[in-house]
C-alpha positions in Angstrom: 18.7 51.6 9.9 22.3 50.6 10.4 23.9 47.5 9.0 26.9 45.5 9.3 29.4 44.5 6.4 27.7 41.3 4.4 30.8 39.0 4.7 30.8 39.8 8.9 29.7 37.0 10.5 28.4 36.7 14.5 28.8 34.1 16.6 25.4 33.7 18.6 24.1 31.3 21.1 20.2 30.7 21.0 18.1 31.6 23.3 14.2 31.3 22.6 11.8 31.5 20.3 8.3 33.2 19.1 5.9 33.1 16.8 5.1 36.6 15.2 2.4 37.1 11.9 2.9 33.5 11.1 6.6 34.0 11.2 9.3 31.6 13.7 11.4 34.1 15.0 14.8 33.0 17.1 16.1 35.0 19.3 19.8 34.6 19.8 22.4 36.6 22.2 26.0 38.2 21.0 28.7 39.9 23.1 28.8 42.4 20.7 24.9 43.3 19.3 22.9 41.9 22.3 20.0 40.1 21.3 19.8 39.5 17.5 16.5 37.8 15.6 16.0 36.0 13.1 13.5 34.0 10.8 13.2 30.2 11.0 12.5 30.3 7.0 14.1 28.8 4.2 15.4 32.6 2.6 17.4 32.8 6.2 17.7 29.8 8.1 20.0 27.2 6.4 20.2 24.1 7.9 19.0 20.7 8.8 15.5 21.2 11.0 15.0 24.6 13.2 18.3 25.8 15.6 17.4 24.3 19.1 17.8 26.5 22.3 21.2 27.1 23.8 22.8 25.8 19.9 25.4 28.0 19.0 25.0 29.7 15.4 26.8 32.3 13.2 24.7 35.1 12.1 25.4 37.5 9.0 23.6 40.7 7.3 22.6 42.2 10.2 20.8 45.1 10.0 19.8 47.7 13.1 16.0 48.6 13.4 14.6 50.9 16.3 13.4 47.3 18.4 17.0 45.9 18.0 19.4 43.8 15.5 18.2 42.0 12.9 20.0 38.9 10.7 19.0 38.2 7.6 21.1 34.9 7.2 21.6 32.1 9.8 23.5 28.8 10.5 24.7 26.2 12.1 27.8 26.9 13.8 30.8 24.3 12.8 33.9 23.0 13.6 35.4 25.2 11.0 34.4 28.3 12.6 36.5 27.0 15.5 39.7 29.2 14.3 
């Protein structure tokens, strides 16, 4: 497994979603990882309701597992992040 620093954040746009095990997984595309995931659930996803398709987020923790990149903290993307 490879990770990425904790304080790196990744600016993702959304692009579907799945249910795996019980679990809502989003699926979200970088320019640098590809395709990361990530849980809709409380421990990961921070925000007001689920991310909708085609929202832009900022993802963090990620880590690398043989099926792809994973992100074990999600949110909105805001003004702020703008610069």
């Amino acid at each position: 497994m490879t990770t990425c620093p904790d304080d790196a954040e990744v600016r993702a746009e959304v692009t579907g979603f799945q249910t795996v095990n019980g679990n809502s997984i989003a699926f979200a595309s970088t320019k640098k990882h590809g395709t990361v995931t990530f849980k809709i659930s409380d421990d990961v996803w921070s925000g007001d309701g689920p991310p909708q398709k085609g929202e832009i987020v900022m993802l963090s923790k990620l880590s690398r597992f043989r099926k792809g990149w994973r992100a074990s903290t999600a949110r909105r993307f805001v003004l702020a992040d703008e610069s």
